[in-house]
C-alpha positions in Angstrom: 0.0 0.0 0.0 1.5 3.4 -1.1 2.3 6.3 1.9 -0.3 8.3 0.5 -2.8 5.2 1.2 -1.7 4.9 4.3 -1.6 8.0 6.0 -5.4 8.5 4.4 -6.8 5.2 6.0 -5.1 6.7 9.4 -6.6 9.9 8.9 -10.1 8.6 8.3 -9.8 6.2 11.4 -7.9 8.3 13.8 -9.7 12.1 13.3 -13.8 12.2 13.5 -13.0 15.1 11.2 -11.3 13.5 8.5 -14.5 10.6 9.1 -17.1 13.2 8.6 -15.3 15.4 5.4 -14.9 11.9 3.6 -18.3 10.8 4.0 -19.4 14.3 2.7 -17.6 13.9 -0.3 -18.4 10.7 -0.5 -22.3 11.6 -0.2 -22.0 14.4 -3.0 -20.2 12.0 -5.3 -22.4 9.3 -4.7 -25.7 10.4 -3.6 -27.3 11.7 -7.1 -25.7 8.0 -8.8 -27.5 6.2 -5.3 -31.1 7.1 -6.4 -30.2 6.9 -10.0 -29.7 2.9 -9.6 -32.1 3.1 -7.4 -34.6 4.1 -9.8 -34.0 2.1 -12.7 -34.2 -0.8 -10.7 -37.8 0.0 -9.6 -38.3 0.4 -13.3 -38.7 -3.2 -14.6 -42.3 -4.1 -12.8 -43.4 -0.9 -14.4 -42.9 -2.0 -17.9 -44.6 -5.1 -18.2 -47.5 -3.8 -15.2 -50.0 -2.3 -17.3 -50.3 -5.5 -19.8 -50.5 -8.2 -16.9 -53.9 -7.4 -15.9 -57.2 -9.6 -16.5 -57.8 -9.7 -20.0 -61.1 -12.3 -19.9 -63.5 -9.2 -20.7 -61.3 -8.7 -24.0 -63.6 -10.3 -27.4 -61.6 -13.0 -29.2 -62.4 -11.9 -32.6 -60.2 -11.7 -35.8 -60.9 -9.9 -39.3 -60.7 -11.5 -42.5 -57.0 -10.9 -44.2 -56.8 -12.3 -47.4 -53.4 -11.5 -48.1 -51.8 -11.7 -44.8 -47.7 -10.3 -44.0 -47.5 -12.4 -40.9 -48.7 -16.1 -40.0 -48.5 -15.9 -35.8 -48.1 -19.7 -35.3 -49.3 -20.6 -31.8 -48.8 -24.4 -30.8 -51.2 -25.4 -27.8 -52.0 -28.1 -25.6 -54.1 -27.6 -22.6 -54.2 -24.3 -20.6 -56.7 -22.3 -21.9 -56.4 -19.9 -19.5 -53.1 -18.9 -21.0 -54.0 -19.4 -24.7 -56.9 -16.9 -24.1 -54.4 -14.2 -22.6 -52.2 -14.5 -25.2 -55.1 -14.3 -28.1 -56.7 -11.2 -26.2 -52.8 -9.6 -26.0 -52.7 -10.1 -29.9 -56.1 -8.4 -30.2 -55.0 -5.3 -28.3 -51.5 -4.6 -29.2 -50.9 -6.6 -32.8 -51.7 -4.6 -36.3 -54.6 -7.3 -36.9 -55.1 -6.1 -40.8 -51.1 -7.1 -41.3 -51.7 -10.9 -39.8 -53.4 -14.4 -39.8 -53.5 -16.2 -36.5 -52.7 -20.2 -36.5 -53.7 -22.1 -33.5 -51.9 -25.5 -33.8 -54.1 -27.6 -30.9 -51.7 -30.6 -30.1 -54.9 -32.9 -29.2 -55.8 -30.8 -26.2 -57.6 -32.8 -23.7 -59.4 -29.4 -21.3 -61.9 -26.6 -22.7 -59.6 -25.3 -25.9 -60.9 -26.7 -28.6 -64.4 -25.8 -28.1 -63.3 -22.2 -26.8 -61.3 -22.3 -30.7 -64.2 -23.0 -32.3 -65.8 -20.1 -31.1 -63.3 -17.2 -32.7 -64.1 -15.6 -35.3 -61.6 -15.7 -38.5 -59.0 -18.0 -36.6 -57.3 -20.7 -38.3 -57.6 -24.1 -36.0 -55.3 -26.8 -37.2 -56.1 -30.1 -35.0 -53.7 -33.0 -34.6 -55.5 -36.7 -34.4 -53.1 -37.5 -31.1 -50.6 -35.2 -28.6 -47.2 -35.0 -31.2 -45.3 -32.5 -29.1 -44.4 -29.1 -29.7 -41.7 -29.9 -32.8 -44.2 -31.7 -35.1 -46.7 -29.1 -33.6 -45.4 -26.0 -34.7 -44.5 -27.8 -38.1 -48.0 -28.5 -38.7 -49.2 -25.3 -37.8 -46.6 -23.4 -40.2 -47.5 -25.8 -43.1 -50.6 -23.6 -43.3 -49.0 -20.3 -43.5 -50.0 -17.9 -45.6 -48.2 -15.3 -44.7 -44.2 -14.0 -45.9 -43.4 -14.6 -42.7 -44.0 -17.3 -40.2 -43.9 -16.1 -36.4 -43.9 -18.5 -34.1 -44.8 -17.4 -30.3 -46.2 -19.3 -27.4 -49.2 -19.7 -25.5 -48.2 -18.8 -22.2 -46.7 -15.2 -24.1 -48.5 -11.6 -23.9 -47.2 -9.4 -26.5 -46.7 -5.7 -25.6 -47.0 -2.5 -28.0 -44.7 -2.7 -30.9 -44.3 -6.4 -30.6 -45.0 -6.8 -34.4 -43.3 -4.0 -35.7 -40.2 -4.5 -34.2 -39.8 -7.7 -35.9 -40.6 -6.6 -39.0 -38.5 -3.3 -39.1 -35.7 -6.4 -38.4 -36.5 -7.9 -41.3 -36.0 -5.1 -44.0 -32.2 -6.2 -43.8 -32.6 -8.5 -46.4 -29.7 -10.3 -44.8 -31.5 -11.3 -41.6 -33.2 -14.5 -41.5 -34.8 -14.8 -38.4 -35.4 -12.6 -35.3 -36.5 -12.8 -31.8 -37.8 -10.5 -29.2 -36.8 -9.8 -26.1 -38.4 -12.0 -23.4 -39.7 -10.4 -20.2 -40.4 -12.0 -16.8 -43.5 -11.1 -15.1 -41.3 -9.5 -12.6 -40.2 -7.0 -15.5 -36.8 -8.2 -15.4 -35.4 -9.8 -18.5 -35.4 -13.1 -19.2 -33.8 -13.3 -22.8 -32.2 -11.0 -25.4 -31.3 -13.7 -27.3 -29.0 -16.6 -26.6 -26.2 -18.2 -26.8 -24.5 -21.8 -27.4 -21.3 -22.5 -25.9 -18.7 -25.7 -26.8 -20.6 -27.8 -25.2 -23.8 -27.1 -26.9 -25.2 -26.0 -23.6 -27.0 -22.7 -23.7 -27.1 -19.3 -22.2 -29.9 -16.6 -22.3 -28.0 -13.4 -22.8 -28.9 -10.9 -19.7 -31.3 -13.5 -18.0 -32.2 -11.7 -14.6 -30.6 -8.3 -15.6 -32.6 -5.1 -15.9 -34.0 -4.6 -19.4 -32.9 -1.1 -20.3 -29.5 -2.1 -19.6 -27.3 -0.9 -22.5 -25.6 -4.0 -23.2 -29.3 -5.7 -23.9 -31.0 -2.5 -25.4 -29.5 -3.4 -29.1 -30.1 -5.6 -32.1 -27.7 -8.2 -31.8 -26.4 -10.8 -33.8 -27.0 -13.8 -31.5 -26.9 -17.3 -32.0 -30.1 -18.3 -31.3 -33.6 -16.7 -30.3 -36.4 -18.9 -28.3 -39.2 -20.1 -30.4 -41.3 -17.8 -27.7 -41.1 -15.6 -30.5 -39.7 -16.0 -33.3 -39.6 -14.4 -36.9 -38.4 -16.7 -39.8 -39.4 -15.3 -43.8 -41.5 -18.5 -44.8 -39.7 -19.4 -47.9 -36.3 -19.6 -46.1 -38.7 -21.9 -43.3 -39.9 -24.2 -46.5 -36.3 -24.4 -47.9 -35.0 -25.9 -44.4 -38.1 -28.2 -43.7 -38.8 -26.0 -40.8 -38.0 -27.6 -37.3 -35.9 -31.3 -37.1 -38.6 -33.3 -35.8 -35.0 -35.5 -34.3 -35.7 -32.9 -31.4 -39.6 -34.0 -31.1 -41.4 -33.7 -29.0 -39.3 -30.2 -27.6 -36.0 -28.4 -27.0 -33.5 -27.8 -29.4 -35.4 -27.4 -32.0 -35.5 -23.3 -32.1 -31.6 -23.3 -31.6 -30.7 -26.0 -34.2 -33.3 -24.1 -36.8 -31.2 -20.7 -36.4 -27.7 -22.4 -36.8 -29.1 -24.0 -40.1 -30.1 -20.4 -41.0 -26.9 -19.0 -40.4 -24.9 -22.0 -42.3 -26.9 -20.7 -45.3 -25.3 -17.6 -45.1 -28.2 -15.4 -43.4 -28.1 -13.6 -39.9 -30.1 -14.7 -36.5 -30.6 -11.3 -34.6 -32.6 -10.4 -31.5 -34.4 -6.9 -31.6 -35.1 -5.4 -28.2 -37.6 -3.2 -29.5 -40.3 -6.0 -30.1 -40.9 -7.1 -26.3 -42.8 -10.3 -24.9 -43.9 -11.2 -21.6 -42.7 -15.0 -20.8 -44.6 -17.0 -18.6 -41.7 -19.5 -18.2 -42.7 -22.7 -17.9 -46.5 -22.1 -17.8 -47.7 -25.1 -20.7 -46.1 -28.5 -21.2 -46.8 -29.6 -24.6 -47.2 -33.2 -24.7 -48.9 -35.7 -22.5 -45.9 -37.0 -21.1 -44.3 -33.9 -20.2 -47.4 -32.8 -18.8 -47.7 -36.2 -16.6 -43.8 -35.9 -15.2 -42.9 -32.4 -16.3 -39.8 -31.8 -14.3 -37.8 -35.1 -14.9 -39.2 -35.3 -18.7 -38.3 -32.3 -19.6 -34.8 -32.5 -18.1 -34.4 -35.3 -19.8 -35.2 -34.1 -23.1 -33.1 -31.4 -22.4 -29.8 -33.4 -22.0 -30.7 -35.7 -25.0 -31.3 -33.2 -27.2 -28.3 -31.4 -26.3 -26.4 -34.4 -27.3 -28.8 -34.3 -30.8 -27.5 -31.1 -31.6 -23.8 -31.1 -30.5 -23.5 -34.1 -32.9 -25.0 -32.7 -35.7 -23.1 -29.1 -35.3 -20.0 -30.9 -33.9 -17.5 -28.8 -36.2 -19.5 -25.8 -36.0 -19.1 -25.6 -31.5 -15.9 -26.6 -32.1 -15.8 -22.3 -33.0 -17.9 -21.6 -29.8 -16.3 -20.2 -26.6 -16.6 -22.7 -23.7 -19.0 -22.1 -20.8 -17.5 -19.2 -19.0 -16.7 -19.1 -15.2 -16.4 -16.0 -14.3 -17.0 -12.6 -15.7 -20.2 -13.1 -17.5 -21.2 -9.6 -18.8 -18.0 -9.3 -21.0 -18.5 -13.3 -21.9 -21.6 -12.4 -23.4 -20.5 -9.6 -25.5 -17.5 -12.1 -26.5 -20.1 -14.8 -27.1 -22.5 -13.0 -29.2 -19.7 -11.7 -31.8 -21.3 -13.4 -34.8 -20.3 -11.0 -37.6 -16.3 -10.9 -39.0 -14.6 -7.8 -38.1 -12.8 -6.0 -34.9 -14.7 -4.6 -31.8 -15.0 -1.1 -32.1 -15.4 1.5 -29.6 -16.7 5.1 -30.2 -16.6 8.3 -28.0 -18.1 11.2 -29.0 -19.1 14.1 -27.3 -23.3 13.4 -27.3 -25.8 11.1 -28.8 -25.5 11.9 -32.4 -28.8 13.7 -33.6 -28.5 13.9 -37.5 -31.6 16.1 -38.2 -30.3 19.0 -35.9 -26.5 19.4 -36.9 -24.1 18.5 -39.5 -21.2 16.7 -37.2 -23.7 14.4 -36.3 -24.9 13.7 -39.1 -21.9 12.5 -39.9 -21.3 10.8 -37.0 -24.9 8.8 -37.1 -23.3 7.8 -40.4 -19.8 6.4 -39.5 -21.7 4.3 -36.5 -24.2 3.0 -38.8 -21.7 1.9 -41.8 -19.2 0.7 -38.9 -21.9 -1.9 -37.7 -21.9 -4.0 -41.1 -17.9 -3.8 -41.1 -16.7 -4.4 -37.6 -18.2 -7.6 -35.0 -19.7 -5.2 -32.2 -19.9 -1.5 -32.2 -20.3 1.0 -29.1 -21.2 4.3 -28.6 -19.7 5.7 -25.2 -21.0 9.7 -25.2 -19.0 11.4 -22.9 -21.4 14.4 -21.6 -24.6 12.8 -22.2 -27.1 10.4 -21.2 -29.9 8.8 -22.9 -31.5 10.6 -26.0 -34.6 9.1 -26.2 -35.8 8.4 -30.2 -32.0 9.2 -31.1 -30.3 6.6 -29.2 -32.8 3.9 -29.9 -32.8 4.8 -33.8 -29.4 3.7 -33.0 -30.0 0.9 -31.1 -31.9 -0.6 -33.5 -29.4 -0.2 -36.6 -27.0 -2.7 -33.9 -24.8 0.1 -32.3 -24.9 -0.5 -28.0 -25.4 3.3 -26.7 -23.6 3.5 -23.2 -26.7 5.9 -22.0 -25.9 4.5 -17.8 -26.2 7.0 -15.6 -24.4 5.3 -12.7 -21.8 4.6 -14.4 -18.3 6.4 -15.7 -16.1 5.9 -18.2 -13.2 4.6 -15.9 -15.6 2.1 -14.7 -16.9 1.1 -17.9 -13.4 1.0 -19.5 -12.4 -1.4 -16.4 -15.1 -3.4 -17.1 -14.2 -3.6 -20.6 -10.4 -3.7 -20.6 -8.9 -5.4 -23.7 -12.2 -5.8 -25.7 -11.4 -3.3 -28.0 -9.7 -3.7 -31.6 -10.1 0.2 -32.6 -10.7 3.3 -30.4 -12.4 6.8 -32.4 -12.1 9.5 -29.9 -14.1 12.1 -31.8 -14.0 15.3 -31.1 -11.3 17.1 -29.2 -13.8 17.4 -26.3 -13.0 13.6 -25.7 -9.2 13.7 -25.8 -9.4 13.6 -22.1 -10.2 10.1 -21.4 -7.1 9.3 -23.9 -5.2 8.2 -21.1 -7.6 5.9 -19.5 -8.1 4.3 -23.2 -4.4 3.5 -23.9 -4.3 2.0 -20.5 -7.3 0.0 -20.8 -7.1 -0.8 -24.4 -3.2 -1.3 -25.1 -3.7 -3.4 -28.2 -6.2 -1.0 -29.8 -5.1 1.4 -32.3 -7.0 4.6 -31.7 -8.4 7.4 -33.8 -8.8 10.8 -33.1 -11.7 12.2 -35.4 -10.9 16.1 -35.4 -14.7 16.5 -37.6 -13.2 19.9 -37.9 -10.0 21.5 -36.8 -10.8 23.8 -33.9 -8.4 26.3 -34.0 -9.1 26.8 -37.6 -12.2 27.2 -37.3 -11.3 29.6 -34.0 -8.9 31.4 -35.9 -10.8 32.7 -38.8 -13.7 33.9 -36.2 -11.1 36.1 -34.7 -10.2 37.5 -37.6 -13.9 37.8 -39.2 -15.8 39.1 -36.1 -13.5 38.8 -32.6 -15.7 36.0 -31.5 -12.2 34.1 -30.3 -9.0 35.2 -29.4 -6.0 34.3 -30.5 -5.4 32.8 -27.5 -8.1 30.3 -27.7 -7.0 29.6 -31.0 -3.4 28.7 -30.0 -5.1 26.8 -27.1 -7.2 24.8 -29.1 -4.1 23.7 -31.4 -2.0 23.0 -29.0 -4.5 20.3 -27.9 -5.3 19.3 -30.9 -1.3 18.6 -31.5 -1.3 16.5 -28.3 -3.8 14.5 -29.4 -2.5 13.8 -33.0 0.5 12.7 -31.7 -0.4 10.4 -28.9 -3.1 8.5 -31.5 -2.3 5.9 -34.0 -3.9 7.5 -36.6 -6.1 11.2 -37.4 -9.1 11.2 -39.2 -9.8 14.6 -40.9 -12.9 15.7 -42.8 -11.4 17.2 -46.2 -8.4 16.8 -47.7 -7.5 20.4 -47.3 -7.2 19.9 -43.7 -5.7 16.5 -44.0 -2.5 18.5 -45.9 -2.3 20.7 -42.9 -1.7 18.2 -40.1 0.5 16.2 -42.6 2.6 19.8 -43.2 2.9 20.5 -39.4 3.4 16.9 -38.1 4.7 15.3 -41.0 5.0 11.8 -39.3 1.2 11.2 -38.7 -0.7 8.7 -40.5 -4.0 10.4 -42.0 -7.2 9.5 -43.1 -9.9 11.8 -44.4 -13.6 10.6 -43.4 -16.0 13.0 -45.1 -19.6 14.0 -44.8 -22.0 11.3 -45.7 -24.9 12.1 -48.5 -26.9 9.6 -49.9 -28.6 10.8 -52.9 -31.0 8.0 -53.5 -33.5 8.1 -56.2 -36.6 10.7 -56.2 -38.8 13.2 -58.1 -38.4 16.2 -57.2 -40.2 19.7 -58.4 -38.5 21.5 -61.3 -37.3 24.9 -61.2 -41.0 26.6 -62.1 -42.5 24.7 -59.3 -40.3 26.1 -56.6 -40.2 30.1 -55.0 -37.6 31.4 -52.2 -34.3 31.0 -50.6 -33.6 28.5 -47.5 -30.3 28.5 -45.3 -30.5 25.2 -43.0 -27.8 25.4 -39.9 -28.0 25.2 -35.6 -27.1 28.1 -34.5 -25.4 26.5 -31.3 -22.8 26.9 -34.2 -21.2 30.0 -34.3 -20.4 30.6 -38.2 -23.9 29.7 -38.7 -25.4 32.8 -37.1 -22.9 35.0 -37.9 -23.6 34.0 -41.9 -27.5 34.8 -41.5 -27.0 37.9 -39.2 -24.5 39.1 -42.6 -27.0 37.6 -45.7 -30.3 39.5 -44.0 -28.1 42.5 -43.3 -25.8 43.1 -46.4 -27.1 41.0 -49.2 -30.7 39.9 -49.0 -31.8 44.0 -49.5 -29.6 43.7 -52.9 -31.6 40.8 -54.1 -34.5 42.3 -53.0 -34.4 45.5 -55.1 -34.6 42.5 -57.9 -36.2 39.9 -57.0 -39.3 39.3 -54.9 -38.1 36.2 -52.5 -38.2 35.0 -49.5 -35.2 33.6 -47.1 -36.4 30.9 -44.9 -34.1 30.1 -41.8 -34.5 26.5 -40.2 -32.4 25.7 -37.3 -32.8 26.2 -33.3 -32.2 28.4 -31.1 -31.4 31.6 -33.1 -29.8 34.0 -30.8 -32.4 36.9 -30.0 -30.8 39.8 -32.4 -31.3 37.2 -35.4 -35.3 36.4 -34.3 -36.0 40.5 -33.7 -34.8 40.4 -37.6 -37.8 38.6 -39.0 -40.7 39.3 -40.4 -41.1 41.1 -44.3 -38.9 38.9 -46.6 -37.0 36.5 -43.5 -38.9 33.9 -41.7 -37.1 32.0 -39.0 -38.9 28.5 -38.8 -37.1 26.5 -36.1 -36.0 23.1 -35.2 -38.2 21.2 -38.6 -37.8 17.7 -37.7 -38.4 16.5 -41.5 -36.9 19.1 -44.1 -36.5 17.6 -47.4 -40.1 19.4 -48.2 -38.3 22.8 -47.6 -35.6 22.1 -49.8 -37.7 20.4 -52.4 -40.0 23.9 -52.4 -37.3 26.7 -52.0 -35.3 27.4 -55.6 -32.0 28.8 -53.9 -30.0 27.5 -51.3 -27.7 30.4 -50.0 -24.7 29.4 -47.4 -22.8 32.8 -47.2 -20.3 31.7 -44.5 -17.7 33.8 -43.6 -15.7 31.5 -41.0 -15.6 28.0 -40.4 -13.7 24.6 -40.9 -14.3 21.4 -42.0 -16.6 20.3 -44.3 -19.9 22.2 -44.7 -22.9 19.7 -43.9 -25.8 22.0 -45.2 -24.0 22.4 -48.3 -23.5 18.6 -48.8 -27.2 18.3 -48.4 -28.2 20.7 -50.7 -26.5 19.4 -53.7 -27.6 15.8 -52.6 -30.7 17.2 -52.8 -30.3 18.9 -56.0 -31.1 22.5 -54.9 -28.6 24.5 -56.4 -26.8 27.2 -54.1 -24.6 30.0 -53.9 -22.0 29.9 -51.2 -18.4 31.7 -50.0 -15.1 30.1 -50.6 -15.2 29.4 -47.0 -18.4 27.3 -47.8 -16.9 25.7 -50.5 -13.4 24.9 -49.0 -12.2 21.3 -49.1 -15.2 19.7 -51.6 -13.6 20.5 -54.5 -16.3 22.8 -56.3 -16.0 24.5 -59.4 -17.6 27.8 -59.7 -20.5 27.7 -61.7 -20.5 24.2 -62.3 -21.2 23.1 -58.9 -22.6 25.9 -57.1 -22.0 29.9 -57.5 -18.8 31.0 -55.1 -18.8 34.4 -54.2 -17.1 36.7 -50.8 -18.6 39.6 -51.2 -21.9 41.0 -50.1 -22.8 42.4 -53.8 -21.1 39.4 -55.6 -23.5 37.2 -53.4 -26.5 39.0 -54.5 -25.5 39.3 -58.2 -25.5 35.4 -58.0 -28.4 34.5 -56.0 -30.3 36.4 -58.6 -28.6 35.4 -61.6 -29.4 31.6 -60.6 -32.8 32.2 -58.9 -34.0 33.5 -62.5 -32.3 31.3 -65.0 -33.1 27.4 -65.2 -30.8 26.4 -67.5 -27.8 27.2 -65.1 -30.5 26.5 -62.1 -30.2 22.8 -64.2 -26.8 22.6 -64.9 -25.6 22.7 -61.2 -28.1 20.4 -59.6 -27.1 17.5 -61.8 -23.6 18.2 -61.8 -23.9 18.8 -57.7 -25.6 15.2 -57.4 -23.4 13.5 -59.3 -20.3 14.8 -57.5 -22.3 13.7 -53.9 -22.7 10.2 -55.5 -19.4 9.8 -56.5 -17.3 11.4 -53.6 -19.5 11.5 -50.5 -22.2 8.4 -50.7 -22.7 6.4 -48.1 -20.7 3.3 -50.3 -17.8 5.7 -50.2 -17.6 5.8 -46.6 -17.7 2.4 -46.4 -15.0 1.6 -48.7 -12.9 4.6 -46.4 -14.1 2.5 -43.4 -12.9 -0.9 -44.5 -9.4 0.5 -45.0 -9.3 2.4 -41.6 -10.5 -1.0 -40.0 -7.8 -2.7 -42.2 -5.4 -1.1 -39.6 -6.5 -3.5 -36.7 -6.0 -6.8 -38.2 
């Protein structure tokens, strides 16, 4: 123990004082993080509480769907009491115009098959004699109408969203089956998936953990989900022969089903945001389980097991063995289904790509990164969770670290040595460096500058006195430190790239644009549209200083021309920029959906006057194909050619001559919103950054 450990521990045992200043700061640093845990811990039994109520009262009546999406596949035998919950849970919280519901009544010896009979516009297949839940469910998929087959089980109530959780899943054509996160009663989770280890014994991922845990709030490759409920697209189903009847009458047969799927090339995910209550254990579905359940079912348990590690011998040879210790980062090691380093991301915030440029970037880089590298994570530094933003994330496979009683040191600790690559973006982040390298020795780490500070500090001195030099010198000092502790610097243009490479010519480089996906769409022609637009937050500094200089200096030049009107979106406009409204200048805000603006205004102006990096709004507006006049500030780093691209102008009366030279003639207005989409396809598309990706993650191997 050091001497500084020492004399402490003799201080806080030998002087009340000392006792009663340590367990003050202990209190203040502890106290708000206490009933933080404390809270989300009572959370869980008020997730699933308002759908465990009586739900006799609820009519068990289905409409006609001729051409159904879904085929819910429920296998029964007995236990009507349960099978009528789970019906009545399907009429309340399932889009009943989207499915067909298959009851699959294994010879059921109580009340069900008269209580069946009574439903309207339910499908009832009957078996002659008690098969068990294999040949069950078989039969009951082999009348499947729908593109998908769902299987769930009787002693199940679905929540809201169940469905479409699943489904939104299943538009990556590259997923074959998903499950949904299983619930105890008790709110706490009983399954986010599972796992199979060498042995072919399994593991539920998370099993008594709290749901909104980060490490379980993802979609997750996974090797297996519980035929509970589970998603499979009915012709991959009918190509496999759906479930080995070897594992009849049950167990086995859900797991086996998914490795089969993933040996033909397609991926087995759970999705978190389609929840299911689990009454574990509440049917038996055969006779002779029914008669000695507990030894039975063990017993078809172990010889299953043995079923399936014979038939998947080579494939568990490839499976971790059970772990012993350590279990939260054995999961995450388990789970690694997809090729690729582990990847760990620390940015300021939540990315929220519809407010700011940076993070639309960012949003981006994490979403490309999850079909490149085997697990990605998002650590932000200063904030917690962001509600639609982080599970939009979530649910695109990145794990948001959105814990409030935790810290980085302790989730780094927790972590140590998981990590292949480190991007500390931002040079907000550069703090934690230290902890990283010492956490994460074998990962090579990035620092993502998204702009140069001081550059961008620097020219605001010089436009407006905004920043000092000082703070300019300050900020690339920083910035220095961390591009020489980090393996490698990512920059956003090439422009800037050249400038670290001039001052420290020893640092590898990468440049990691703006993404822009132009996509396919009609959009109005020139005569259809009317006005100016300028998109930017004005949490950004060159941002308001560009509108406070277009309404003040050019906008009355095009007005003595033109009659047009400048809409501003963005929030929080400082209050000398909202008292200039009104007339020609309408300030409309945070707009959460603005591809209607841009598709209705004829000019896009962007008359910065400071800045770095590569300009967001401007990318988005030739994506778009709404042509624009901008600075040479604006334009720096994309490699625009006036009057080809966009009009470049400094000036206050050069801008205006070229806002109205392009507002009134089309066939320029033309020219430079094809020849601004096709330079977005081919330099800043989403398949670009991918390809800039792969080689950055090239580094790790």
């Amino acid at each position: 123990m050091s001497l500084r450990r020492r004399a402490r521990r003799h201080l806080l045992h030998r002087e009340p004082g000392w006792q009663l200043l340590a367990f003050m700061v202990w209190s203040r640093r502890n106290a708000r993080r206490a009933v933080r845990s404390a809270q989300m811990r009572a959370r869980p039994r008020g997730l699933v509480e308002p759908y465990l109520g009586d739900l006799s009262g609820v009519q068990l009546d289905f409409p006609q769907v001729d051409a159904p999406l879904v085929s819910v596949v429920i296998p029964v035998f007995n236990q009507w009491a349960l099978t009528r919950d789970c019906l009545a849970s399907l009429v309340l919280h399932a889009p009943l115009d989207r499915i067909e519901v298959i009851v699959a009544d294994d010879a059921s010896t109580d009340e069900t098959p008269s209580q069946l009979d009574g439903i309207a516009n339910l499908v009832v297949v009957r078996n002659p004699s008690n098969l068990g839940f294999t040949r069950t469910a078989n039969r009951g998929a082999a009348a499947a109408r729908g593109e998908f087959v769902l299987f769930l089980n009787n002693d199940t109530r679905v929540m809201p969203g169940w469905l479409e959780g699943l489904l939104a899943a299943m538009r990556d054509e590259a997923i074959g089956a998903v499950g949904s996160r299983l619930l105890f009663p008790s709110g706490l989770l009983q399954e986010a998936g599972g796992l199979i280890w060498s042995d072919a014994s399994g593991w539920n991922i998370g099993r008594d953990r709290l749901p909104h845990h980060t490490q379980y709030s993802f979609r997750r490759d996974v090797d297996y989900c519980s035929g509970a409920s589970l998603m499979v697209r009915t012709a991959l189903w009918r190509e496999l022969g759906g479930f080995d009847e070897r594992f009849a009458p049950a167990y086995y047969e859900d797991t086996d089903l998914c490795f089969a799927l993933r040996a033909r090339g397609h991926r087995v995910v759970c999705a978190p945001a389609s929840s299911v209550i689990h009454f574990e254990g509440g049917t038996h579905g055969t006779e002779s389980r029914r008669a000695a359940a507990g030894a039975h079912t063990k017993q078809n348990q172990y010889r299953n097991q043995g079923v399936f590690a014979e038939k998947w011998a080579t494939e568990l040879q490839r499976r971790l063995p059970p772990p012993s210790r350590d279990l939260l980062l054995s999961e995450l090691r388990g789970s690694l289904r997809a090729p690729g380093p582990r990847v760990l991301v620390c940015d300021a915030l939540i990315p929220t790509p519809d407010r700011d440029s940076g993070s639309q970037r960012m949003d981006w880089i994490l979403r490309l990164l999850t079909g490149l590298a085997s697990h990605v994570t998002l650590y932000p530094m200063y904030g917690a969770d962001a509600g639609a933003y982080s599970t939009a994330l979530e649910d695109a496979g990145v794990e948001v670290i959105n814990d409030p009683t935790t810290t980085f040191r302790r989730f780094a600790r927790r972590r140590a040595g998981f990590y292949d690559l480190v991007i500390l973006s931002r040079m907000d982040t550069g703090g934690r460096l230290g902890v990283i390298q010492r956490r994460f020795p074998k990962a090579k780490v990035v620092f993502d500058t998204v702009d140069l500070h001081f550059l961008r500090e620097q020219r605001e001195a010089a436009t407006t006195g905004g920043a000092t030099r000082s703070e300019s010198n300050r900020s690339w000092r920083t910035e220095r430190r961390l591009i020489a502790a980090c393996d490698v610097t990512a920059a956003v243009t090439e422009v800037e790239a050249d400038m670290i490479r001039e001052t420290l010519p020893d640092t590898r480089v990468v440049v990691l644009p703006n993404v822009h996906d132009v996509g396919k769409r009609e959009a109005p022609g020139f005569a259809a549209r009317h006005g100016l637009l300028f998109i930017g937050s004005f949490r950004h500094a060159p941002n308001a200083d560009a509108v406070r200089f277009f309404i003040d200096e050019v906008l009355p030049r095009v007005r003595e021309r033109i009659d047009a009107e400048l809409v501003v979106v963005g929030d929080a406009p400082p209050p000398d920029l909202r008292a200039r409204a009104g007339g020609a200048v309408r300030f409309a805000g945070y707009v959460p959906e603005v591809v209607p603006l841009f598709d209705s205004a004829r000019v896009f102006v962007s008359p910065l006057r400071f800045g770095a990096g590569m300009k967001g709004k401007n990318g988005q507006a030739m994506g778009l194909g709404l042509p624009m006049v901008t600075t040479t500030i604006g334009a720096e780093g994309m490699d625009l050619v006036d009057g080809e691209h966009a009009m470049i102008r400094d000036d206050a009366a050069g801008f205006a001559e070229a806002v109205v030279r392009l507002y009134g003639d089309e066939v320029l207005w033309g020219r430079l919103a094809v020849n601004a989409q096709n330079a977005v396809a081919a330099r800043w598309s989403p398949a670009a950054m991918r390809d800039r990706l792969r080689c950055l993650l090239d580094t790790t191997r």
